[in-house]
C-alpha positions as CSV (number, residue, x, y, z in Angstrom):
1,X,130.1,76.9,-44.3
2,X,131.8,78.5,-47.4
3,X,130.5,76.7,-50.6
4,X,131.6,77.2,-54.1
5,X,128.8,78.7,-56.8
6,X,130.2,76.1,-59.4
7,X,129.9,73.0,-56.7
8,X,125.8,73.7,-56.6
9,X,125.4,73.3,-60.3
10,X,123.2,70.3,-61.2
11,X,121.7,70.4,-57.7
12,X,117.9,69.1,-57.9
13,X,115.5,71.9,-57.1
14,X,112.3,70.5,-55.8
15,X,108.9,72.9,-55.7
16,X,106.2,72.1,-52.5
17,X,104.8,69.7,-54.5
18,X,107.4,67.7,-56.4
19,X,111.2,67.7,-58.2
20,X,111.3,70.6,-60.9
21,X,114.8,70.6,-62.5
22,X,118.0,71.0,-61.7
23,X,120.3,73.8,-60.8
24,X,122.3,75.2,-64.0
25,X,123.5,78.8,-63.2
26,X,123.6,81.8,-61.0
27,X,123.2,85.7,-62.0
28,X,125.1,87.7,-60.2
29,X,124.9,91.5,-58.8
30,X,128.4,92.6,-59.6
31,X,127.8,95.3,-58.0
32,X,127.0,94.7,-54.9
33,X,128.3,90.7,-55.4
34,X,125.2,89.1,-54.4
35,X,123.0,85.9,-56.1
36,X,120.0,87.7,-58.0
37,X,118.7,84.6,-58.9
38,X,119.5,81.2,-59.8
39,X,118.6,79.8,-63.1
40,X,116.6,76.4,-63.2
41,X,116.9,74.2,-66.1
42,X,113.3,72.2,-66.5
43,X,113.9,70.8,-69.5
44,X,112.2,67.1,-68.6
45,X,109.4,68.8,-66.9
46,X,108.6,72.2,-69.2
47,X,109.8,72.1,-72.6
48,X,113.5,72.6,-72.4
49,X,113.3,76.1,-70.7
50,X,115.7,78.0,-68.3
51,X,113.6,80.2,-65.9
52,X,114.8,82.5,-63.1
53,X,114.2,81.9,-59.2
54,X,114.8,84.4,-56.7
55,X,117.0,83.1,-53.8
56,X,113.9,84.2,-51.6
57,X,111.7,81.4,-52.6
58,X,115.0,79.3,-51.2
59,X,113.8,77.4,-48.3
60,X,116.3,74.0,-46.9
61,X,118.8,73.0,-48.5
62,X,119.6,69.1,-48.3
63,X,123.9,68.8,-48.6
64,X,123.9,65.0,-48.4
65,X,121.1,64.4,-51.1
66,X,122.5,67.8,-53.9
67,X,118.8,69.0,-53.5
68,X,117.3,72.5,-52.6
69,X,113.8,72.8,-51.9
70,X,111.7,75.6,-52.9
71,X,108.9,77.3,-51.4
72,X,107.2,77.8,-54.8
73,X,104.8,75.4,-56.7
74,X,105.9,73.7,-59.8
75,X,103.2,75.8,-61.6
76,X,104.7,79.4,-60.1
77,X,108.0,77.4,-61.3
78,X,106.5,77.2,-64.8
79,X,105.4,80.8,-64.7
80,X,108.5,82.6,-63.8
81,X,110.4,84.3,-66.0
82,X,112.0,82.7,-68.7
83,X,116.0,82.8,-69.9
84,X,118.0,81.6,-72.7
85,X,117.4,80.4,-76.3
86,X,114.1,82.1,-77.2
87,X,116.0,85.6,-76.1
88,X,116.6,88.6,-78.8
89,X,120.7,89.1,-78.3
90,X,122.5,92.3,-79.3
């Protein structure tokens, strides 16, 4: 089924053990054209942060709900690597 990257924004993202945030970007491999990871807003969960989450943590995807779940914990969630505002730009 061919799916926009735009059309997955605001998806919810939900960790083994409860809803985490919300889908708000992609980074892409523009060289080889493949999702590197998707960045998860958590703001109402951790602090108003953006962290990264490989697409191999990606486990069912629910169409008719807008929902992705995750085989990660919301903890590993809270760990992963952060992106966005706190970030030195050049």
């Amino acid at each position: 089924m061919l799916r926009s990257l735009k059309s997955l924004e605001r998806y919810k993202l939900c960790a083994s053990d409860g809803e985490i945030g919300s889908v708000a970007d992609f980074l892409i491999d523009d060289h080889r054209w493949a999702v590197r990871y998707l960045v998860a807003e958590t703001a109402s969960f951790f602090a108003d942060r953006k962290v990264l989450i490989s697409p191999l943590f990606f486990r069912q995807a629910d169409w008719a709900e807008r929902r992705f779940h995750l085989a990660m914990t919301r903890d590993k969630i809270k760990n992963s690597p952060a992106i966005g505002g706190s970030e030195r730009r050049c």
